[in-house]
N, C-alpha and C positions, 0 to 999 in steps of 0.2 A: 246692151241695156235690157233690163226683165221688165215684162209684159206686169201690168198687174192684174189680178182678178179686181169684182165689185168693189169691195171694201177697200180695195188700196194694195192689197197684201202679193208678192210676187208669187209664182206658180209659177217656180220652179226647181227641178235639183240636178243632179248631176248629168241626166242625158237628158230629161224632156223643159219645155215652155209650153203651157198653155196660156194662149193668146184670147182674148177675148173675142167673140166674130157678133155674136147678140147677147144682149144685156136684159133680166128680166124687169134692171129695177129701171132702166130707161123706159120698158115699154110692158109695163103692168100686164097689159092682155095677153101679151106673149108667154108668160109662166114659163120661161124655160131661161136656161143660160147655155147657150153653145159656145166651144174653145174649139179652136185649132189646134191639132197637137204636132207640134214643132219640134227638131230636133234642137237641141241648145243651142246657141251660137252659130243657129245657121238661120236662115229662110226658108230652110225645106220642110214642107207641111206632110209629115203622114199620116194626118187620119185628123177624126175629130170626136168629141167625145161631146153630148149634152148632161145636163141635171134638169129634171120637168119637176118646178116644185108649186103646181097648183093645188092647193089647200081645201077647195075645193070639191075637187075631183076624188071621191070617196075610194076608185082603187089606190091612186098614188099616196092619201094618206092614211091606210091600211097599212101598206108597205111602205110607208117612210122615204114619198119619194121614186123617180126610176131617174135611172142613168143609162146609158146607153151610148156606146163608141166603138168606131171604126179603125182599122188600120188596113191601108195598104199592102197589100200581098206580099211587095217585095220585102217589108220592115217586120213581118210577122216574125213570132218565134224569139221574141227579143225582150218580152214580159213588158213590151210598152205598156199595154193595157191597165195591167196593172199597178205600172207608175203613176199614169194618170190619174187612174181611181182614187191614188195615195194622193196625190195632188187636187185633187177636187173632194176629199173628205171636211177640210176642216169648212169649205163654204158649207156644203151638205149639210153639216153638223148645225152651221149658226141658224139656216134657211128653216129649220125645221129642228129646234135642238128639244124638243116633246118625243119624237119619236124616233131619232138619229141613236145608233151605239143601242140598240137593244139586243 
């Protein structure tokens, strides 16, 4: 079964799930949303990627936002990161859709 993001929507595609681990709109003061990044159809966590979408915070909304993700040494080399990123664009996009896609 697929994890969903905030809104409802599944994260995910052919090799990755991202899992929810904290949620911004649960806990407002947190401004951030962290995922575990999962290989599909398994339980195995390689990394984790966040989105910090404090509105606030005059560097992050300059830049439109940071993101920020890990992976596990042994799964590098596999362009997960950049699955992810694709998979965590369309929230990025809604979280901030003034300065997203410039």
């Amino acid at each position: 079964m697929a994890h969903t993001e905030p809104t409802g929507e599944a994260m995910v595609d052919e090799a990755l799930e991202l899992r929810v681990l904290d949620d911004a709109s649960s806990r407002p003061e947190r401004r951030a949303y962290l995922f575990a990044v999962v290989l599909r159809g398994t339980t195995t966590e390689v990394g984790r990627i966040v989105l910090r979408v404090d509105h606030e915070d005059p560097g992050l909304v300059a830049h439109a936002g940071h993101v920020g993700c890990e992976i596990a040494p042994e799964h590098r080399g596999r362009r997960l990161v950049l699955r992810a990123c694709r998979l965590l664009a369309p929230l990025a996009r809604r979280t901030d859709s003034q300065n997203c896609g410039r």
